[in-house]
Structures are given as structure tokens and as C-alpha cells.
C-alpha positions as CSV (number, residue, x, y, z in Angstrom):
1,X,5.5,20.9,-9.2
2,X,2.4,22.2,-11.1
3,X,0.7,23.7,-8.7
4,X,1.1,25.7,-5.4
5,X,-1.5,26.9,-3.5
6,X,-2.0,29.2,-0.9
7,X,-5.2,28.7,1.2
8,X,-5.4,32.0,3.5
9,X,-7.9,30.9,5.8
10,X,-9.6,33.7,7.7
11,X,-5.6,35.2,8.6
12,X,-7.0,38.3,7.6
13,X,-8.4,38.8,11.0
14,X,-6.5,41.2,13.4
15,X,-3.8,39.9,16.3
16,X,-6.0,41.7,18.6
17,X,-9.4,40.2,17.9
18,X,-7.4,36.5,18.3
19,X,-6.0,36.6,14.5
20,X,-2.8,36.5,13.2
21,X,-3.4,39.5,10.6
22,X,0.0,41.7,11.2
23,X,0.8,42.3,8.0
24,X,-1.7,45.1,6.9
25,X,-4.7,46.9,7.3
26,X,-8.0,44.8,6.8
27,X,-9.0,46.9,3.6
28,X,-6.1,46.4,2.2
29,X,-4.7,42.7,3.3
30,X,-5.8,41.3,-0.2
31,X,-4.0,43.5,-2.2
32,X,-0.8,43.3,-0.1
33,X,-0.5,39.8,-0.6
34,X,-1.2,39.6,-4.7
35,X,1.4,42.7,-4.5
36,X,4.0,41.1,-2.4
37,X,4.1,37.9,-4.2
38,X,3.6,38.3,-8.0
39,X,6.6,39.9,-8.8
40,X,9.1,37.3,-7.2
41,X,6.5,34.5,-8.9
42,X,7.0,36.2,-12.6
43,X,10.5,34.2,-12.9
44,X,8.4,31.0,-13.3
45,X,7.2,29.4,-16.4
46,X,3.6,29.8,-16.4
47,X,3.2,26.3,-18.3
48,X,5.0,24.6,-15.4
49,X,3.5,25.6,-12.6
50,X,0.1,27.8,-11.5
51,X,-0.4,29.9,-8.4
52,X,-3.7,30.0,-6.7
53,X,-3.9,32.2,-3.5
54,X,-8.0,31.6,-2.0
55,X,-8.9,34.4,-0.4
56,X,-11.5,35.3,2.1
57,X,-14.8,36.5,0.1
58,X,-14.4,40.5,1.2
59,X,-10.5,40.5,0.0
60,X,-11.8,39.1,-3.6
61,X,-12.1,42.1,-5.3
62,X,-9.0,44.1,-3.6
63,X,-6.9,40.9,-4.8
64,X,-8.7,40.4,-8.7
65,X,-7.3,44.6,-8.8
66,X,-3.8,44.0,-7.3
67,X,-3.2,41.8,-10.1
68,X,-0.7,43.1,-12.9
69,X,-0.4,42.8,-16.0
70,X,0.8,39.3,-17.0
71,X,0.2,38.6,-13.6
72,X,1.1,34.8,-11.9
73,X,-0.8,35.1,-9.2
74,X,-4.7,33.5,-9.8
75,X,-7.8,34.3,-7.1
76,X,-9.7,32.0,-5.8
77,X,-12.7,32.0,-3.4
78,X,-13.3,29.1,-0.6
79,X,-15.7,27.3,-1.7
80,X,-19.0,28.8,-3.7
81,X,-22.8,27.2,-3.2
82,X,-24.6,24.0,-4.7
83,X,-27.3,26.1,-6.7
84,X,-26.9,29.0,-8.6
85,X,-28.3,31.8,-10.7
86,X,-29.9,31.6,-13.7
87,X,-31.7,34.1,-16.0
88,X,-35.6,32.8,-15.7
89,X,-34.8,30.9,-13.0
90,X,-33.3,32.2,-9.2
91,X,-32.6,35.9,-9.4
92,X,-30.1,35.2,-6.1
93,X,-31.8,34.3,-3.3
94,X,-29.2,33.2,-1.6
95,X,-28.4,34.6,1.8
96,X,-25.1,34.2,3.4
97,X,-24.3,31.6,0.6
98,X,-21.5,32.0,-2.6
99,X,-23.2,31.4,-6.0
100,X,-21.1,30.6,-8.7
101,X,-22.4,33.0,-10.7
102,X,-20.8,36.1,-8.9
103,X,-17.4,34.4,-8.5
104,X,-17.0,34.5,-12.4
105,X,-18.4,38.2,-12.3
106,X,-15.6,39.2,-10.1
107,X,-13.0,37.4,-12.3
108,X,-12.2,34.5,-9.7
109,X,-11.8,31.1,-11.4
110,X,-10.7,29.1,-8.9
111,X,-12.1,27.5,-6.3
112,X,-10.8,25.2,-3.3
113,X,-14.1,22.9,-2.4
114,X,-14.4,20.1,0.7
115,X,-11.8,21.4,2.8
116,X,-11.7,19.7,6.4
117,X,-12.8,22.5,7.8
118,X,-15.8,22.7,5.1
119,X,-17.0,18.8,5.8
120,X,-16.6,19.5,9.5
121,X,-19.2,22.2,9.1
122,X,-21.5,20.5,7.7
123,X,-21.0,17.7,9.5
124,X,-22.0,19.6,12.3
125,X,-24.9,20.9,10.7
126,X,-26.1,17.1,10.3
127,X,-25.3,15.9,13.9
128,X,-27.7,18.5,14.9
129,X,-30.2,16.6,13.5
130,X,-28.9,13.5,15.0
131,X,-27.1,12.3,11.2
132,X,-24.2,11.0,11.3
133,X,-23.8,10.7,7.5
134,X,-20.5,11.1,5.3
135,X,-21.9,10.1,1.5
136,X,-24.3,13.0,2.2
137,X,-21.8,15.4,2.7
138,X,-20.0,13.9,-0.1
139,X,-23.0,14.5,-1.9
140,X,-23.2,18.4,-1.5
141,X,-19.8,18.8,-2.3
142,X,-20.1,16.7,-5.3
143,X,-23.6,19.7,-6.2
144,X,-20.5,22.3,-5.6
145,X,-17.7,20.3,-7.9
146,X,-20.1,20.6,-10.3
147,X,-21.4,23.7,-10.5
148,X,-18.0,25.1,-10.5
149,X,-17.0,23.0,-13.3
150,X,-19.9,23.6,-15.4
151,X,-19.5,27.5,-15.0
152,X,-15.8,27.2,-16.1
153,X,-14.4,27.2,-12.6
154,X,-11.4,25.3,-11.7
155,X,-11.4,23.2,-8.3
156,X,-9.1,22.2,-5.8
157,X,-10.7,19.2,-4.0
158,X,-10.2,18.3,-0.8
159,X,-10.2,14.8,0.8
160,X,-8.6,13.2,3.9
161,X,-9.1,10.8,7.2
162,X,-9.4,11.2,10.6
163,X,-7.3,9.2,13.2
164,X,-10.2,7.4,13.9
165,X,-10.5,6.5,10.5
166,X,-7.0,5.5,9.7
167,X,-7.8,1.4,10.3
168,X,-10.4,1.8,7.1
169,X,-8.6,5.2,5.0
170,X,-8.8,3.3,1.4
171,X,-12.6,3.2,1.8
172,X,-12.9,6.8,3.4
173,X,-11.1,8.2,0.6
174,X,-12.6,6.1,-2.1
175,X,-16.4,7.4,-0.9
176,X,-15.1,11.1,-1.0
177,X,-13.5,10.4,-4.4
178,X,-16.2,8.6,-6.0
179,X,-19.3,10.5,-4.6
180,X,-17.7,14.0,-4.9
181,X,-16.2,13.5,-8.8
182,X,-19.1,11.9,-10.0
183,X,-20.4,13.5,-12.9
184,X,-18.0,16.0,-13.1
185,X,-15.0,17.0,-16.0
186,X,-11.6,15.6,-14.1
187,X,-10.1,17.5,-16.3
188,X,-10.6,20.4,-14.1
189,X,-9.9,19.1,-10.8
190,X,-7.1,18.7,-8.7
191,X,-6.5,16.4,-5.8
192,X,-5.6,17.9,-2.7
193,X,-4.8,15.5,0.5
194,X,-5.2,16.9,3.4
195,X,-3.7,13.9,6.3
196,X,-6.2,15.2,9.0
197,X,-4.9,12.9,11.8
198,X,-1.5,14.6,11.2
199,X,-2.3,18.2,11.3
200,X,-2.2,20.9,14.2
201,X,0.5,21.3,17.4
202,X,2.2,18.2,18.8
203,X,0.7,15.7,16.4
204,X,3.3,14.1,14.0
205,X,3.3,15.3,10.6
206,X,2.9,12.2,7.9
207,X,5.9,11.4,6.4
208,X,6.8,10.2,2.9
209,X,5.9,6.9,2.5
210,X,2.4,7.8,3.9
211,X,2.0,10.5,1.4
212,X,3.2,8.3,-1.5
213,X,0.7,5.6,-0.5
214,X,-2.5,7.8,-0.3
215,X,-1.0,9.6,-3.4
216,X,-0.4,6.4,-5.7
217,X,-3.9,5.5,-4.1
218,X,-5.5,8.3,-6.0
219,X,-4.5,8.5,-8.8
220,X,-5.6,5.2,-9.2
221,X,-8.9,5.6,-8.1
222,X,-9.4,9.0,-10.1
223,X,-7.3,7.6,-13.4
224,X,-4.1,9.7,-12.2
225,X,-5.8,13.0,-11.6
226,X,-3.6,15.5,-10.1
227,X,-3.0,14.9,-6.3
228,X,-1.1,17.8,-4.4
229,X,-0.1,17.6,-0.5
230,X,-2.7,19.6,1.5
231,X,-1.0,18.8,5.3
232,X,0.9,21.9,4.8
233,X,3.7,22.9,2.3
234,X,6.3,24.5,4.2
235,X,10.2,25.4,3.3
236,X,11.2,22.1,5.8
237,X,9.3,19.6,3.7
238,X,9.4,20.9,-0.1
239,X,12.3,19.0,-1.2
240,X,10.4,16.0,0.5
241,X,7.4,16.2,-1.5
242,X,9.4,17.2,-4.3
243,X,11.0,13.7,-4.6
244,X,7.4,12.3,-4.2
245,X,6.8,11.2,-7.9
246,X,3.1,11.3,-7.8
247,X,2.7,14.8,-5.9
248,X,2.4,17.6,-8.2
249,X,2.4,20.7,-5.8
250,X,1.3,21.6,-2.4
251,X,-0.7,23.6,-0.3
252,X,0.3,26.4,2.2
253,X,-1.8,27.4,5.0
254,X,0.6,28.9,6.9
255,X,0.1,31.5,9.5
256,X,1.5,34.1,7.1
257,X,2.7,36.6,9.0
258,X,5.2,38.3,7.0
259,X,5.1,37.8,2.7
260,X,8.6,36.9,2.7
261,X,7.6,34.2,4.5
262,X,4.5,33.0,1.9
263,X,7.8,33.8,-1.2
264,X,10.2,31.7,0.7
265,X,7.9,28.8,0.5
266,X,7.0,29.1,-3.0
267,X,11.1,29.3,-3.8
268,X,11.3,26.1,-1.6
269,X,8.7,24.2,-3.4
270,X,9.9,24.9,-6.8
271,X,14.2,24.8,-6.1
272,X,12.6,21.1,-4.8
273,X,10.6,20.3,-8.0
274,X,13.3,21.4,-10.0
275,X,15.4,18.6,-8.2
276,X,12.9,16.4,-8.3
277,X,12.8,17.0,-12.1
278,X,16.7,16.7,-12.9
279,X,17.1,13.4,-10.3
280,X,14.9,11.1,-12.6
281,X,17.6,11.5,-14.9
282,X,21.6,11.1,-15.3
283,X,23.3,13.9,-16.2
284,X,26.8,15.3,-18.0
285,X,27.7,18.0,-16.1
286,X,31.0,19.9,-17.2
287,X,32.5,22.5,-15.2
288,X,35.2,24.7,-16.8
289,X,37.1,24.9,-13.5
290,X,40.3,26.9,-12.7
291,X,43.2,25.5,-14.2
292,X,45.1,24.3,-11.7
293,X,41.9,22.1,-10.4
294,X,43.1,19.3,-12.8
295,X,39.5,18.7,-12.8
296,X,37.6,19.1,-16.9
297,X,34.5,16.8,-16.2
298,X,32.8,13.9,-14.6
299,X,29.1,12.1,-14.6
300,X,26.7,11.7,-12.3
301,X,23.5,10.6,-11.9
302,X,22.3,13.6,-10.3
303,X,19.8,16.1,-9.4
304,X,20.8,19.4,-9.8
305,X,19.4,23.1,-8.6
306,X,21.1,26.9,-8.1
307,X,20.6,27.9,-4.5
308,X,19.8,31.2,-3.9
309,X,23.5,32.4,-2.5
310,X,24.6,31.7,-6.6
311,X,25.9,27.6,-5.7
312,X,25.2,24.5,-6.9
313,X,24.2,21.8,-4.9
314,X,24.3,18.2,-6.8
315,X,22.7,15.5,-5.0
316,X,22.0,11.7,-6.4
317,X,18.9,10.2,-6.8
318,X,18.9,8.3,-3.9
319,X,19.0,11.5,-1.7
320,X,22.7,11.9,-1.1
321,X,24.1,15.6,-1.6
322,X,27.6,17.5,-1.4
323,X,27.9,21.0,-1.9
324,X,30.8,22.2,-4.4
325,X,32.5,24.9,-5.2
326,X,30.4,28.7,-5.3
327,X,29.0,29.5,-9.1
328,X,31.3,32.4,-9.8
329,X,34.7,29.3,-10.1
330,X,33.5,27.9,-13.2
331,X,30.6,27.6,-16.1
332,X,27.6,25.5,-15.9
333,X,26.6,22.8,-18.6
334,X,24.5,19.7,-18.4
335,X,22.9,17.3,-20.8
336,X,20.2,14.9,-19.9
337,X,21.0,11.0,-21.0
């Protein structure tokens, strides 16, 4: 996968004020969760795979300073505003809104744009003026795309359907995709899908060959801009969307109570991508085994991945697996074909 996201929402607000902070203090939640997660994340090869954690705009700054040296971890804000400052022009008369200006000042580059929750808003501001109008909404968020882009900001964009627009989803998608990229560098945008219809308690979660559908669909439409699965990346679908060829990486939005619980889906998603990787291939795989085994080597077109507990699991490319024997019996070698 080459990207993994963590949108945090607003789970910075307290348990006892209807939240589902319990993981720190409220002047210091940003900075736990850039501390708790960078470390674990420096294994990873920077080049293979980003990690963008959007924060909450009073956690920005707290998060930009928990970052190390060399740190993985990137900040990003939710969203910024369609007009910005310029020097001669609008000294920042912008009340209760983001400009992109002061996002770059604080060293946050990333920016997650047209969530559901973002259309619904405004959405909601239009139906108060009796407007039921989605290409507007596209509109603004396309004013926002760019603006980011322009100022050097990278954007996560999200688009999706509603159950009661699951009869016509090619052309729901196709207006969000067309009105909110146009004009902008592609280059700097990723896809994220967000299956609306499929998201919250006791609705059923969309499953692969959904995802692979609306995925294939947008690349095609956006001439194979990255698409990553915004319905919620969790440690019992990563290896799912892993074997998902056009998904490149997810988003979590997890009520993240505890940060082993935020590093435990990141080592999910990329153990997955990693078998996703290996089963496009055959491999050689030679195992210096005890003696006695009898056994020297064998092929098999299979995906391979070290589990955590210092195994191997091999499974095939159609999905089948069997566990063998624990690392410490014998040495590991495989070329691809």
C-alpha cells in the first residue's frame, strides 16, 4: 500500500462530554499520538508508503512538534478554506474558516478535503435555503482542491454514494470526480472512497468486489489516480484490500482509544500489502530445514509475509494459506520468476 491514513475526527473530545478521548489530556492528545506511532512506523520504507494522521485544527501545532527527526508520521488538517491570503490582497478576514495560507505556516501539508461529513455540511447549509444542489458543493470543494494544490498542499479527496444513490453511483461519482479535479494538478491528489451506504452500526460493510468496481471505476475516470478505501481500514479487512489490485492504501477512522490499537492497524495494512505485493508473483522459496525433514526446496506460486510471532505464513494467489513450520527451524530465501 502507499498510503495510510488516519482521519482522527474530533476523538479528541473527552468520554465525559460524549467523546471517546481516553487516551490523554486534551493539551496534549496531538502529541501523544505522533509519539506513540512514529517510532513503530520508522521500520517502513518511506518511498513505499506515506503516513498522514489529520488532526483537529488546535492539536496541529502540538502534533507538527511531536515529530522527530526523520520522522514518518506527516500532519494534516481537515480541510482548509476556498479563498485565501495574499499580500495586497485579503490580510485574513476569515472568521471561523482555515486559510491555506496558515496551514503551510504551521508546517502541515496535507490536507483531507470533501469528506462525507464535509458535503453533508454544506449540504445542509444549501437546504436551508431550499437548494438541493450537489455540482455546487462539488464546486466549493473543487475552490479548496485547488487552493491546496496551488500552495503546495497535498489532498486526500473524498467521494462516495448514498443508499439512495446506489441505482445511479457511476454518475454520482463521475460529477464529484470531474467537478472537484477540474483544474487541478492530479498529480497531487489521492482518491479516497468513502461507501457511505455501508458505513456506521448494523449496516453491512461493502465487500470486495464492490470496492474493486468503484475502484477500477476511478481510475478510469481520473486516468488511474490513486484510489485508497475510505469505509474504514481496520486489522479484519487489510489483507482484503490488500489483494485489491487497484487500492493503494486506506483510511482509518477508528475510535482510537488506545495507540496500540491505531499501530496494530498500520502493521495489518502493510503485512497485507506486502502479501499483496509477493502473490502477483511466483516465487522459489528454499528452506534449509533440519536434516532429518528430507525436505531441501519446493515452488510455489505464493505470497509470502513474516508474522509478527517470527512465522511464515505462505498463501497462493488465489487466497489459500497454510502455516509452516516457526522461523527459528530453518533460513529464509526467495527469488521472484
Amino acid at each position: 500500500m502507499k498510503h495510510i491514513f488516519l482521519n482522527l475526527k474530533r476523538f479528541d473530545v473527552p468520554v465525559a462530554l460524549g467523546g471517546v478521548n481516553r487516551i490523554a489530556p486534551l493539551n496534549e492528545w496531538g502529541a501523544y499520538i505522533v509519539k506513540n506511532t512514529q517510532e513503530q512506523l520508522k521500520k517502513y520504507d518511506p518511498s513505499e508508503v506515506e503516513f498522514v494522521q489529520y488532526f483537529p485544527e488546535a492539536h496541529l501545532l502540538n502534533a507538527v512538534a511531536a515529530r522527530c527527526e526523520n520522522s514518518p508520521v506527516q500532519v494534516g488538517c481537515q480541510s482548509v478554506y476556498r479563498m485565501n491570503t495574499a499580500v495586497g490582497g485579503n490580510f485574513g478576514a476569515f472568521t471561523t474558516n482555515r486559510p491555506v495560507s496558515i496551514m503551510k505556516a504551521m508546517d502541515v501539508n496535507y490536507t483531507i478535503i470533501g469528506h462525507c461529513e464535509e458535503r453533508n455540511d454544506k449540504m445542509g447549509i444549501l437546504a436551508e435555503a431550499g437548494v438541493v444542489d450537489t455540482k455546487a458543493v462539488n464546486r466549493l470543494l473543487n475552490q479548496e482542491i485547488k487552493l491546496a494544490v496551488e500552495n503546495g498542499m497535498k489532498v486526500l479527496y473524498c467521494i462516495g454514494e448514498k443508499d439512495t444513490e446506489l441505482d445511479r453511483w457511476d454518475e454520482v461519482l463521475r460529477e464529484q470526480l470531474e467537478i472537484g479535479l477540474e483544474g487541478v494538478d492530479k498529480s497531487q491528489v489521492v482518491i479516497g472512497y468513502e461507501p457511505i451506504w455501508s458505513i456506521g452500526p448494523g449496516k453491512t460493510p461493502a465487500g470486495k468486489e464492490y470496492i474493486t468496481k468503484i475502484a477500477r471505476f476511478v481510475k478510469e475516470v481520473t486516468g488511474g489516480i490513486d484510489v485508497v478505501y475510505g469505509g474504514g481500514l481496520k486489522v479484519d479487512n487489510a489483507e482484503m484490500l490488500a489483494s485489491i489490485e487497484e487500492i493503494d492504501g486506506g483510511v482509518i477512522a477508528l475510535t482510537v482509544n488506545d495507540a496500540a490499537e491505531f499501530r496494530d492497524s498500520f502493521e495489518a495494512m502493510k503485512t497485507a500489502y506486502d502479501t499483496a505485493v509477493a502473490a502477483n508473483k511466483g516465487f522459489w522459496i528454499e528452506y534449509a530445514y533440519p536434516p532429518e525433514s528430507g525436505i531441501d526446496s519446493f515452488y510455489y506460486p505464493a505470497a509470502i509475509h513474516e508474522l509478527g510471532f517470527g512465522g511464515f505464513e505462505v498463501g497462493t494467489a488465489l487466497g489459500n494459506s497454510v502455516s509452516i513450520a516457526p522461523a527459528g527451524d530453518y533460513e529464509f530465501a526467495a527469488a521472484s520468476t
